[in-house]
N, CA, C and O atoms as a DFTB+ gen file, in Angstrom:
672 C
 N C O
     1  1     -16.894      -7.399      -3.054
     2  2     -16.122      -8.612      -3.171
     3  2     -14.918      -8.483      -2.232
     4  3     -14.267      -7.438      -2.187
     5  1     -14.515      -9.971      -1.192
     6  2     -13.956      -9.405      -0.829
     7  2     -12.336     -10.194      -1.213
     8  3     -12.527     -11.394      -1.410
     9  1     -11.155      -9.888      -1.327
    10  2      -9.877     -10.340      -1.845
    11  2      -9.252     -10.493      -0.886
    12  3      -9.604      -9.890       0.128
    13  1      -7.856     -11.535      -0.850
    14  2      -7.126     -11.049       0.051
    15  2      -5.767     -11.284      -0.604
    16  3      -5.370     -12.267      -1.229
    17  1      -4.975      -9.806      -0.221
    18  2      -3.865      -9.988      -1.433
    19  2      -2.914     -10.419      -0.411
    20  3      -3.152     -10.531       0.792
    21  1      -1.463     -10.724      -1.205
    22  2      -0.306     -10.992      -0.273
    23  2       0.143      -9.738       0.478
    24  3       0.209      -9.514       1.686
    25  1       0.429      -8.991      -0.580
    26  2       0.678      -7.436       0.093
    27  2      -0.024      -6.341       0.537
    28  3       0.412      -5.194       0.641
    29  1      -1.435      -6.849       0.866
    30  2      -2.343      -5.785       1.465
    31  2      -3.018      -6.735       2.439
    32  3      -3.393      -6.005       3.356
    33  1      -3.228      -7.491       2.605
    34  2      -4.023      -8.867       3.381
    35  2      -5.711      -8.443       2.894
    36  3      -5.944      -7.912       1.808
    37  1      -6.302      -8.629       3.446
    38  2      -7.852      -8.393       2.989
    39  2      -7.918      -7.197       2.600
    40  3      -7.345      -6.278       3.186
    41  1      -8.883      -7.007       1.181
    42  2      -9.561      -5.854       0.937
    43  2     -10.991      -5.880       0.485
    44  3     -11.747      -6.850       0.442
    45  1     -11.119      -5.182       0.303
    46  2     -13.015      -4.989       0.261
    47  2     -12.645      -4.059      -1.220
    48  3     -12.020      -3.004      -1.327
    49  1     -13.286      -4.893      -2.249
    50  2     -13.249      -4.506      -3.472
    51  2     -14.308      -4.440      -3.724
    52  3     -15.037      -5.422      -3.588
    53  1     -14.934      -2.817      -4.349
    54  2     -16.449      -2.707      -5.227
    55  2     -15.706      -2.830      -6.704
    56  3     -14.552      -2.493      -6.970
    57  1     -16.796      -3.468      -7.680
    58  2     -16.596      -4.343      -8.937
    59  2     -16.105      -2.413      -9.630
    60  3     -15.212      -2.086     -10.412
    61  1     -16.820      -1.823      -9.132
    62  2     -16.201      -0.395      -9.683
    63  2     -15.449       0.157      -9.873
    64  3     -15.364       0.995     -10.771
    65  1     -14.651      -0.136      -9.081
    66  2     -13.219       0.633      -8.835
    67  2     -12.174      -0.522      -9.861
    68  3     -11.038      -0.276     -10.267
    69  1     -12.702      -1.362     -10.016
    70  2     -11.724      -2.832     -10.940
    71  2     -11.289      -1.678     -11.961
    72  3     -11.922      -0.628     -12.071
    73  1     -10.270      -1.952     -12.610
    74  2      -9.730      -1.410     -13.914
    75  2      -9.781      -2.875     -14.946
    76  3      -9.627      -4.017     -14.513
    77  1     -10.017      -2.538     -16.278
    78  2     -10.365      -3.722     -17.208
    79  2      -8.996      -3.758     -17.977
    80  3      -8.706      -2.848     -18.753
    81  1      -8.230      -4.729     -17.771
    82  2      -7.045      -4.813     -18.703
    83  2      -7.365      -5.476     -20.111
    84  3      -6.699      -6.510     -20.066
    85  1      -7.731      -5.462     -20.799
    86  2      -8.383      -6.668     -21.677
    87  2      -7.491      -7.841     -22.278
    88  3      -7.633      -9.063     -22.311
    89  1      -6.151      -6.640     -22.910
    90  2      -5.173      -7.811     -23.222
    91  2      -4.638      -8.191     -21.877
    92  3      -5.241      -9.262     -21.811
    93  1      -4.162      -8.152     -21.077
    94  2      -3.705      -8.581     -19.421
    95  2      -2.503      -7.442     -19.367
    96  3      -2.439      -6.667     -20.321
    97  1      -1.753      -7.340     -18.518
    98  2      -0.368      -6.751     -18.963
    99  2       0.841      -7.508     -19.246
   100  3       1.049      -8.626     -18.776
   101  1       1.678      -6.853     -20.061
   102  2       3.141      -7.621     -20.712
   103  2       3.168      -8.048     -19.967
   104  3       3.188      -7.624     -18.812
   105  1       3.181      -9.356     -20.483
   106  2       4.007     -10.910     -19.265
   107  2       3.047     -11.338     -19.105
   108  3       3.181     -12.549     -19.282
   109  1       1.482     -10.984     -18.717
   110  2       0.700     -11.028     -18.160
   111  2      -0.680     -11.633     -18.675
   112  3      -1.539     -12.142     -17.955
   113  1      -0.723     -11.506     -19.828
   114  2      -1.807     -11.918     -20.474
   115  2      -3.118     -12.177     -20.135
   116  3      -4.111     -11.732     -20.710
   117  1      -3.079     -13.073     -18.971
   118  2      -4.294     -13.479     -18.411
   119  2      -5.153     -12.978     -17.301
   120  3      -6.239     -13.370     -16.873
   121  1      -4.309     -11.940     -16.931
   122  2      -4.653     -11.131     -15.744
   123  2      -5.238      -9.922     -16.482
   124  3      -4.942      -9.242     -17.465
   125  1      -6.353      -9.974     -15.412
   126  2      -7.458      -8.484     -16.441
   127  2      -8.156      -7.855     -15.806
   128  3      -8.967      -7.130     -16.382
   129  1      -8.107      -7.894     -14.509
   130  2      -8.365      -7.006     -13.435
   131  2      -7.560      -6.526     -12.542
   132  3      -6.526      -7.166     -12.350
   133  1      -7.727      -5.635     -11.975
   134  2      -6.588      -4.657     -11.383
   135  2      -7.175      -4.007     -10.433
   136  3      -8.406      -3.976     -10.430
   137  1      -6.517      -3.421      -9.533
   138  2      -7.176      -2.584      -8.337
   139  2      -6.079      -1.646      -8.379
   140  3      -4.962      -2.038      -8.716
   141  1      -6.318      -0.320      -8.034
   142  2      -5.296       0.660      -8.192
   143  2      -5.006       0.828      -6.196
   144  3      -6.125       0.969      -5.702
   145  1      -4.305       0.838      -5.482
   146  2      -3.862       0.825      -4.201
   147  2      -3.392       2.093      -3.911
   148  3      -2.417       2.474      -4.559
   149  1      -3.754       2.652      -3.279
   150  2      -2.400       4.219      -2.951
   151  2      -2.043       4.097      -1.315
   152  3      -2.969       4.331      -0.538
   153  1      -1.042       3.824      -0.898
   154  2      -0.808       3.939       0.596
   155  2      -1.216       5.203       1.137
   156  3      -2.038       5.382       2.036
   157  1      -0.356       6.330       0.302
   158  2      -0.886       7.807       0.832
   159  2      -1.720       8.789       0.376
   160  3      -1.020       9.319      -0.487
   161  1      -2.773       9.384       0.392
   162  2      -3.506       9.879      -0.690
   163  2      -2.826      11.267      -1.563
   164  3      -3.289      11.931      -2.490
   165  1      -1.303      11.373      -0.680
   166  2      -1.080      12.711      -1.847
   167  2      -0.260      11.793      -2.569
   168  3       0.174      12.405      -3.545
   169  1       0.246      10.382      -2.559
   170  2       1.506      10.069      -3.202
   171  2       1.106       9.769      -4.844
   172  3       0.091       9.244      -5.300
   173  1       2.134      10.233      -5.442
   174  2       2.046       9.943      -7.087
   175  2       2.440       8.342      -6.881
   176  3       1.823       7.719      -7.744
   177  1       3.057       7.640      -6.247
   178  2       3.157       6.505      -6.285
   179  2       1.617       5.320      -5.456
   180  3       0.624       5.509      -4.754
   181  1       2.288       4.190      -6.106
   182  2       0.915       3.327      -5.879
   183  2       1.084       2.008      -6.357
   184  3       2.024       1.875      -7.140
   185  1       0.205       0.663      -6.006
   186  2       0.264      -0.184      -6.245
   187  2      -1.059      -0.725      -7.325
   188  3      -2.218      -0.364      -7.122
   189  1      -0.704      -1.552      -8.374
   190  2      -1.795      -1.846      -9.128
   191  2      -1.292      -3.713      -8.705
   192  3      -0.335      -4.451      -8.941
   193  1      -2.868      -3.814      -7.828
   194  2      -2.891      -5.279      -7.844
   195  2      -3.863      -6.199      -8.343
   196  3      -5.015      -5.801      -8.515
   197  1      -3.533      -7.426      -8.607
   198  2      -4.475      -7.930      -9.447
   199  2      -5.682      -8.390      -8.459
   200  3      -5.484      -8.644      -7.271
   201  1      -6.664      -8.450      -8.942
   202  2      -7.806      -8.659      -8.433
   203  2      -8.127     -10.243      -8.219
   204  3      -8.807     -10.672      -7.286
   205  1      -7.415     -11.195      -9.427
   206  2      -7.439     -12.542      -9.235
   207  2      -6.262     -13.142      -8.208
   208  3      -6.287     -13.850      -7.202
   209  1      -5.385     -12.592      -8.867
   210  2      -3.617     -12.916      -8.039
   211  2      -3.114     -12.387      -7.003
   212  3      -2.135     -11.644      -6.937
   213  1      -3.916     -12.843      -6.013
   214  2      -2.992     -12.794      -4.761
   215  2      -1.830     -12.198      -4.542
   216  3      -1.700     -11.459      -3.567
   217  1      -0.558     -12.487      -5.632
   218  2       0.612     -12.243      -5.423
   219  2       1.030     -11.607      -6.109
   220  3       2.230     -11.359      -5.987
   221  1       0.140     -10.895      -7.385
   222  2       0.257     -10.297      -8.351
   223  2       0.227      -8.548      -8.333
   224  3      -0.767      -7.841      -8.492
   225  1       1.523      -8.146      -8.109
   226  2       0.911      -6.363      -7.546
   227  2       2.187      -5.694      -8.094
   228  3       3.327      -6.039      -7.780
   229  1       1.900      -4.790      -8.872
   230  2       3.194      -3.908      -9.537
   231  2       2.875      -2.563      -8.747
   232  3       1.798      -1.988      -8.591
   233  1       4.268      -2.217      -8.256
   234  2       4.453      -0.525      -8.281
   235  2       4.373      -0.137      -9.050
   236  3       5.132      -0.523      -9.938
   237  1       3.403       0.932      -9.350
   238  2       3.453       2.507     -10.125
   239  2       3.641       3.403      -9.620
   240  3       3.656       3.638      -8.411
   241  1       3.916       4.421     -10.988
   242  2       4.537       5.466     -10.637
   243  2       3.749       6.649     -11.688
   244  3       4.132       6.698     -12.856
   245  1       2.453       7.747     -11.138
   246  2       2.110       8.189     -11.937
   247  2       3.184       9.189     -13.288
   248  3       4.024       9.747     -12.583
   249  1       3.304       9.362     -13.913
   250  2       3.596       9.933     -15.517
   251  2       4.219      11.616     -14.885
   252  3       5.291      12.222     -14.873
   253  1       3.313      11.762     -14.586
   254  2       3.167      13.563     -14.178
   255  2       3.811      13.953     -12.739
   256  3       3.817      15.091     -12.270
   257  1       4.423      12.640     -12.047
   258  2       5.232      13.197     -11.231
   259  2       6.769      12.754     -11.642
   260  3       7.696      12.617     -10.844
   261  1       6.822      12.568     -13.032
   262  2       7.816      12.449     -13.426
   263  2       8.259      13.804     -14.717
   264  3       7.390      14.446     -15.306
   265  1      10.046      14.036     -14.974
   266  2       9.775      15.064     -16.160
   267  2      10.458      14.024     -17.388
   268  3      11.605      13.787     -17.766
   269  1       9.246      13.608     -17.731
   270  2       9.584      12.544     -18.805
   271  2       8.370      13.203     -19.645
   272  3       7.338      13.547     -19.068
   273  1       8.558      13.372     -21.131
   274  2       7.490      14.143     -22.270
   275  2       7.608      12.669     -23.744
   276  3       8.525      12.276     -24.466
   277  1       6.789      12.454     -23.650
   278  2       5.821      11.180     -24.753
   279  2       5.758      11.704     -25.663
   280  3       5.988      11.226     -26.774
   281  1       5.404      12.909     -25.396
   282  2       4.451      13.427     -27.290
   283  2       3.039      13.430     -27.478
   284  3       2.605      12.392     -26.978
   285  1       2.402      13.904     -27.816
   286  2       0.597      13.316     -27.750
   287  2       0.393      12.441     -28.258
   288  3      -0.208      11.414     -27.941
   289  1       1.240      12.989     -29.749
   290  2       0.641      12.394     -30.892
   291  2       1.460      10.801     -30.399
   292  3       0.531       9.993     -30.362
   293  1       2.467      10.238     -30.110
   294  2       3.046       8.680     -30.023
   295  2       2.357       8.478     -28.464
   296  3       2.204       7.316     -28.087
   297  1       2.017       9.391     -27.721
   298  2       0.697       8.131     -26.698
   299  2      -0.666       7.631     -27.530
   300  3      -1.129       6.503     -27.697
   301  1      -1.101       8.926     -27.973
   302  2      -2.430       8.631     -28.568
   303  2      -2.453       7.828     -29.631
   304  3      -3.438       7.168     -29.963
   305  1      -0.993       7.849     -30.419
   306  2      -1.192       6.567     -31.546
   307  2      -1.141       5.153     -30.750
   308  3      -1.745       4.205     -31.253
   309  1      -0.305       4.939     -29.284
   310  2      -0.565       4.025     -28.578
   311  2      -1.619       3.569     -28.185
   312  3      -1.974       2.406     -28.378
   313  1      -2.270       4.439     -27.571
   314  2      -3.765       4.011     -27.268
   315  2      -4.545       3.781     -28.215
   316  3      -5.236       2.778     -28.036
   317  1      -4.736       4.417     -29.332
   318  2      -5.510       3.793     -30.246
   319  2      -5.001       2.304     -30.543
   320  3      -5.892       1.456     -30.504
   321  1      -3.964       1.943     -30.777
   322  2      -3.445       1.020     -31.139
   323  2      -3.735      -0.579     -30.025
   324  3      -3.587      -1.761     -30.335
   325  1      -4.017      -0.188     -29.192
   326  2      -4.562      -0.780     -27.573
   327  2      -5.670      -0.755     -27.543
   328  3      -5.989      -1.694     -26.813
   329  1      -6.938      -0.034     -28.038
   330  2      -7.577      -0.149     -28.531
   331  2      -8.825       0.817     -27.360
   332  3      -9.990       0.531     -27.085
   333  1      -7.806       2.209     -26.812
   334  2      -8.370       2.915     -25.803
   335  2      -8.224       4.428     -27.119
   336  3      -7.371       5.149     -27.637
   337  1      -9.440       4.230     -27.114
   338  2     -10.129       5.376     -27.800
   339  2     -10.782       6.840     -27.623
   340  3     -11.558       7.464     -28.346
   341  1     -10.039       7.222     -26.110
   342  2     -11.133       8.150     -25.623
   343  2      -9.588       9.178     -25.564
   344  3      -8.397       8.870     -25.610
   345  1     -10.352      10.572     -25.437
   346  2      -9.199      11.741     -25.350
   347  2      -7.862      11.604     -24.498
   348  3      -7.996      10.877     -23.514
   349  1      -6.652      12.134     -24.672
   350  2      -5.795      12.165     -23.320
   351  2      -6.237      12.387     -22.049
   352  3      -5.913      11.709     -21.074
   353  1      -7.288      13.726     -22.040
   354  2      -7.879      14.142     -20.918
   355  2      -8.599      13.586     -19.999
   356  3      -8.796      14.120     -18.907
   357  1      -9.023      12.563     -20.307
   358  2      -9.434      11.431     -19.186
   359  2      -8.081       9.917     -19.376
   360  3      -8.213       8.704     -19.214
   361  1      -7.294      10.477     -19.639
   362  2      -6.411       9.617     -19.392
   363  2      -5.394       9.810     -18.006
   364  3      -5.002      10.946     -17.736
   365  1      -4.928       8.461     -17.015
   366  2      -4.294       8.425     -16.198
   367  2      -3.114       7.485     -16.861
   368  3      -3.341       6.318     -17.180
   369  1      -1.729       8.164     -17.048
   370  2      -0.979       7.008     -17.281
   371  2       0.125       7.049     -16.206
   372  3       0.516       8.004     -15.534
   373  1       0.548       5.689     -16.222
   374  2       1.712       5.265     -14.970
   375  2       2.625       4.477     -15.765
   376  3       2.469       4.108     -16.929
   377  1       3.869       4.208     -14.771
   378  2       4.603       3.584     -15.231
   379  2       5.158       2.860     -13.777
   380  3       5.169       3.218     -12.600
   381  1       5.599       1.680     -14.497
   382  2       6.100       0.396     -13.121
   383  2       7.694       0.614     -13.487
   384  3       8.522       0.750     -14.388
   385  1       7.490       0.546     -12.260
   386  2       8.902       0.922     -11.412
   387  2       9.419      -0.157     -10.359
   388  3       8.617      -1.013      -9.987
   389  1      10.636      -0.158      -9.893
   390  2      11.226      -1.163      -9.724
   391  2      12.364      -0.728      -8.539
   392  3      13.270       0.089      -8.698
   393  1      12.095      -1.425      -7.427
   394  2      12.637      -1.045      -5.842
   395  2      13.745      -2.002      -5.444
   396  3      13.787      -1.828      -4.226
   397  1      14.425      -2.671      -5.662
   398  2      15.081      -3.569      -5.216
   399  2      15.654      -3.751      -3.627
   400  3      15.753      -4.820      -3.026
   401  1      15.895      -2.813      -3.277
   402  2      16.871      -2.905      -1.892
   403  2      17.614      -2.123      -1.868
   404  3      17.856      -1.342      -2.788
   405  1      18.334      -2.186      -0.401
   406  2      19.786      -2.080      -0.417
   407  2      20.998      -1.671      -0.807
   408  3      21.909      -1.940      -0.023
   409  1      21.359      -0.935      -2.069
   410  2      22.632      -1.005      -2.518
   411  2      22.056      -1.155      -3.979
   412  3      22.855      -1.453      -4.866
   413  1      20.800      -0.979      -4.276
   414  2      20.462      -1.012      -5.667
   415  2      19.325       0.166      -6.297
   416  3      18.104       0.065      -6.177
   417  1      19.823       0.943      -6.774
   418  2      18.955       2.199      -6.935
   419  2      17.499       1.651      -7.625
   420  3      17.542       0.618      -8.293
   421  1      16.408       2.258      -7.476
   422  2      14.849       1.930      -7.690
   423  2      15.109       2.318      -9.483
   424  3      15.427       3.427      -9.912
   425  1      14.911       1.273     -10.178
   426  2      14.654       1.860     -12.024
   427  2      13.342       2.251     -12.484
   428  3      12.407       2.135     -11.691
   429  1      13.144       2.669     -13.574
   430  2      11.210       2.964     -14.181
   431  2      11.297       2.871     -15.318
   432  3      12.043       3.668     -15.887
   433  1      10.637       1.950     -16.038
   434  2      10.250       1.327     -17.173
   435  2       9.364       2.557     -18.178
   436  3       8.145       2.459     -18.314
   437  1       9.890       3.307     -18.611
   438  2       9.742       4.116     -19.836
   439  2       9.235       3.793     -21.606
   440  3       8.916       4.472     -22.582
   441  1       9.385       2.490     -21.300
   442  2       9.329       1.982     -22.818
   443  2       8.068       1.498     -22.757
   444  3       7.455       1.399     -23.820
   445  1       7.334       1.040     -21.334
   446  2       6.091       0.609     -21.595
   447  2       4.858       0.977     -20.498
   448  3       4.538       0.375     -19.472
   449  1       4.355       2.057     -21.039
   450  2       3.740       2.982     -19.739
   451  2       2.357       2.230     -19.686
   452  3       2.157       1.289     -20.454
   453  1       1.442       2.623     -18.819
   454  2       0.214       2.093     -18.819
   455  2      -0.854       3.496     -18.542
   456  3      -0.970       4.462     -17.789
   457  1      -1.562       2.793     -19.810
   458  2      -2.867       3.940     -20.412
   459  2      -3.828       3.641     -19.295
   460  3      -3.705       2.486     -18.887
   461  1      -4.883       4.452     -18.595
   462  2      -6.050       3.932     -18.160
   463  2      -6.922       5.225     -18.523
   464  3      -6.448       6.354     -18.400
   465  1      -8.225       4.993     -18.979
   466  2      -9.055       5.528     -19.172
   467  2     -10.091       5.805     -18.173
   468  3     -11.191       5.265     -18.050
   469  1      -9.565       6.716     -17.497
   470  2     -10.617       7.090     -16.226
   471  2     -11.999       6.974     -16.340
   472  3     -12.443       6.916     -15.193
   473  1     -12.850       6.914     -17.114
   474  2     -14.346       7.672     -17.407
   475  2     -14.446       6.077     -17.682
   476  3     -15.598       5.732     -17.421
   477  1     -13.736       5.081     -18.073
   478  2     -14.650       3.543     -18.888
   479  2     -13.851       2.707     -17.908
   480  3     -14.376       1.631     -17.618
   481  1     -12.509       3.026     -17.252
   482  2     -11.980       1.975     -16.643
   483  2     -11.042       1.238     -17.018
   484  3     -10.387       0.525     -16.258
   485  1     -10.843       1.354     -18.503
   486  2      -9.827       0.469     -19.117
   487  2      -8.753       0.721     -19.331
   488  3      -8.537       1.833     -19.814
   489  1      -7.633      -0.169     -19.076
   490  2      -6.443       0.614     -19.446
   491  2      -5.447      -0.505     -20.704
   492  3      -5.939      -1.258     -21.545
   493  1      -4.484      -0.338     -20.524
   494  2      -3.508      -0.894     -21.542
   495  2      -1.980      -0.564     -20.951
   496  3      -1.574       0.441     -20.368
   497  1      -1.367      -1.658     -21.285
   498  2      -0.020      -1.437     -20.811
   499  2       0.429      -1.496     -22.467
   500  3       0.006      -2.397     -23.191
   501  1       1.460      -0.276     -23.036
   502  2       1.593      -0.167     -24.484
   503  2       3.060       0.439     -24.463
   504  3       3.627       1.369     -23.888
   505  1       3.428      -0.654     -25.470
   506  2       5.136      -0.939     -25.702
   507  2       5.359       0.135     -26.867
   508  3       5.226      -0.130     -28.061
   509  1       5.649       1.144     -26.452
   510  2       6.178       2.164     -27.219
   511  2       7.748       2.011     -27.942
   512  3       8.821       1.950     -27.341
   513  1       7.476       1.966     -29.677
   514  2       7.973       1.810     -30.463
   515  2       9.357       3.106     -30.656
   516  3       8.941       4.265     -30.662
   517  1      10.736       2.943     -30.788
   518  2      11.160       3.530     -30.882
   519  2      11.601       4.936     -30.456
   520  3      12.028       5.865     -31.141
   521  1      11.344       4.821     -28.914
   522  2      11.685       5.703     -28.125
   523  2      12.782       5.582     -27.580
   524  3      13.267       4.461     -27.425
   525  1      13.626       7.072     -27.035
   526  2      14.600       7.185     -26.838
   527  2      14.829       6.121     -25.146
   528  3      15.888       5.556     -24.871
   529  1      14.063       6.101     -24.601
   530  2      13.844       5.584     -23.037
   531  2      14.343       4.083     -23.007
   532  3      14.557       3.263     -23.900
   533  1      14.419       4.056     -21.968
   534  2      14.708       2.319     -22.252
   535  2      13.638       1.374     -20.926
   536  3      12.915       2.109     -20.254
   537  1      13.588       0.043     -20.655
   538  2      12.741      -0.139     -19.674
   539  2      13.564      -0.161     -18.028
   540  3      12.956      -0.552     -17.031
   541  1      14.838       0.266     -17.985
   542  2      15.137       0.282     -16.750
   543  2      15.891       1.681     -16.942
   544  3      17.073       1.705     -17.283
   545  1      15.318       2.582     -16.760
   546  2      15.890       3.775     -16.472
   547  2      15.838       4.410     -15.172
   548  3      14.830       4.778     -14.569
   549  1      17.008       4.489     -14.826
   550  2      17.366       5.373     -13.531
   551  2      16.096       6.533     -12.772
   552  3      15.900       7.579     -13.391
   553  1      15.321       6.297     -11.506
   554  2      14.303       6.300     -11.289
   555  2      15.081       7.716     -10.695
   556  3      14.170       8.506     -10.450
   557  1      15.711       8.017     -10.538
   558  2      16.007       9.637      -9.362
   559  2      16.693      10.578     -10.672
   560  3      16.841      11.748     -10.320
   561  1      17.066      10.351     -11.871
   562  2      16.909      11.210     -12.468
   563  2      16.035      11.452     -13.676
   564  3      16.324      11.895     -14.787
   565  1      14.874      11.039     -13.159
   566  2      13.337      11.415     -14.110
   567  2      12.888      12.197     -12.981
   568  3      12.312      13.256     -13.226
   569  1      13.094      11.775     -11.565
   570  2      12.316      12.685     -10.497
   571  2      13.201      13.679      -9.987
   572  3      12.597      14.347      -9.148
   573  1      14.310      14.037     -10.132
   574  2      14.765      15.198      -9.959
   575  2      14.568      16.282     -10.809
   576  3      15.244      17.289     -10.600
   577  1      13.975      16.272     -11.492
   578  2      13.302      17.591     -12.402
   579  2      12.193      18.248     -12.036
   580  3      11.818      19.421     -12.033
   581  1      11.677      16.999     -11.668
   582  2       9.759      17.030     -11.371
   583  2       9.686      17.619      -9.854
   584  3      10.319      17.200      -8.885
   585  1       8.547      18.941      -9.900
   586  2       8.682      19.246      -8.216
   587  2       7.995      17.981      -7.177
   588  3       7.122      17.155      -7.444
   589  1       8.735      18.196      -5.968
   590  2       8.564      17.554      -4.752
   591  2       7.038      17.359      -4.916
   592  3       6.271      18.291      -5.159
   593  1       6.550      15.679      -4.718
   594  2       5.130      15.467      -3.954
   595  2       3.962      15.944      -5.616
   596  3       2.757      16.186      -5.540
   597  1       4.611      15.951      -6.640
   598  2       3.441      16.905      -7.159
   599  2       2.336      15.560      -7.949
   600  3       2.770      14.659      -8.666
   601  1       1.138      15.730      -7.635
   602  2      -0.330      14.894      -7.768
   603  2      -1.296      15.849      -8.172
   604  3      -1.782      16.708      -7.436
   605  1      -1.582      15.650      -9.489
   606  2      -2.317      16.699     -10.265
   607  2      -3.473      15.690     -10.472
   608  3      -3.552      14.498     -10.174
   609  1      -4.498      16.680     -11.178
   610  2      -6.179      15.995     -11.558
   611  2      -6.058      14.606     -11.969
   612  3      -6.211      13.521     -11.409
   613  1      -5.682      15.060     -13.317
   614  2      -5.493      13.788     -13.520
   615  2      -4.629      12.674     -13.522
   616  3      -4.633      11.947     -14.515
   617  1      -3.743      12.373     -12.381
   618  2      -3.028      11.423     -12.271
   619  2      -3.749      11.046     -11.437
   620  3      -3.731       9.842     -11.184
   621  1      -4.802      12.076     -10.574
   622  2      -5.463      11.193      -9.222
   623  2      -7.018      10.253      -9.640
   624  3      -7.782       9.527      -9.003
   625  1      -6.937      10.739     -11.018
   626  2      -8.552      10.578     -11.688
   627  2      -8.735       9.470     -11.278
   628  3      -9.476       9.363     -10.301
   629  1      -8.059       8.095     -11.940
   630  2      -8.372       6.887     -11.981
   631  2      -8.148       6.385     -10.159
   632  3      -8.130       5.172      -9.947
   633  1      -8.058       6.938      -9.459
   634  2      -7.786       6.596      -7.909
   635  2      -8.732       7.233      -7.137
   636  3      -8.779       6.886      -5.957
   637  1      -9.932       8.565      -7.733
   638  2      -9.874       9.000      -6.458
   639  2     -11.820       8.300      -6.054
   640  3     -12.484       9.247      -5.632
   641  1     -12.399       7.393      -6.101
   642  2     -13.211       6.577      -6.036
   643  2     -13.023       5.551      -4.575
   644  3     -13.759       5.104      -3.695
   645  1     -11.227       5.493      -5.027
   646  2     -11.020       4.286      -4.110
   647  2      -9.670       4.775      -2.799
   648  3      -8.537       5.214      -3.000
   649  1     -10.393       4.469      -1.471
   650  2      -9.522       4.527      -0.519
   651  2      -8.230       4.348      -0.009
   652  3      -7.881       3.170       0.066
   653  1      -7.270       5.354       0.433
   654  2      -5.918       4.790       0.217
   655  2      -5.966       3.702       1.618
   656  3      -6.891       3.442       2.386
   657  1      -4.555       3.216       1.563
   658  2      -4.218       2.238       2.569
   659  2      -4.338       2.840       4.394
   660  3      -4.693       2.126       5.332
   661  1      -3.895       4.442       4.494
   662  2      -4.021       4.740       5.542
   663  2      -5.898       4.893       5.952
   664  3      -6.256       5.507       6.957
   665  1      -6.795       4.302       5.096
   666  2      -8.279       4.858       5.219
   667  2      -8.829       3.062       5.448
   668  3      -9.999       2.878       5.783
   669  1      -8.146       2.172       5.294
   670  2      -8.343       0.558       5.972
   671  2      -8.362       0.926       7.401
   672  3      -8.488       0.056       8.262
């Protein structure tokens, strides 16, 4: 199939690589397909764009190149609750993050990470209850803990199917 987004211009999408949002994401509802984007293939960062919306494309930021700790047990009660049922271990989660410009430091939304289930495709964006985080937290001190560049198994799971931007 082929798309053409605002911020990538044409792409060549196999129905495979789609991620299934079912509820859509916060805000989002109606949007339920997704394409995961990586400009660079070592970067923990990346774009999830929608497959219908043209104009529709959030930065992420994989989990594990951040030193931010969830808990098992309050992701996995998330995901169940989302209704993603499969182990952590095939789980890829990210979080959207936020670049502004100029004179305005980049924030990362902590309060509502996004589950994807590598092995089925599905993910969930899940509003975590009563955590210390908030949704605009200061993006350079979650990554100043975390070593330089680091892209482990599974943050690359749910990406590594699909071609980064330098492979167009």
């Amino acid at each position: 199939m082929n798309f053409k987004s605002d911020n990538f211009g044409n792409i060549d999408i196999d129905e495979k690589d789609l991620i299934d949002f079912p509820a859509g994401m916060i805000g989002f509802s109606n949007e339920n397909k997704f394409l995961l984007i990586r400009q660079r293939e070592s970067s923990p960062i990346a774009w999830l764009q929608s497959a219908t919306n043209p104009g529709l494309a959030f930065p992420v930021i994989s989990l594990e190149a951040l030193a931010v700790e969830y808990g098992e047990e309050t992701m996995r009660d998330a995901a169940l609750a989302a209704g993603i049922e499969s182990e952590p271990e095939t789980w890829s989660i990210m979080l959207v993050f936020a670049a502004p410009g100029r004179d305005v430091p980049p924030t990362v939304n902590l309060v509502a990470p996004i589950i994807v289930d590598s092995e089925t495709r599905t993910g969930a964006q899940v509003l975590l209850d009563g955590t210390k985080y908030t949704a605009c937290e200061p993006l350079s001190a979650w990554l100043a803990s975390a070593p330089p560049n680091q892209t482990t198994t599974r943050a690359r799971r749910a990406t590594e199917a699909q071609p980064s931007m330098e492979d167009r």
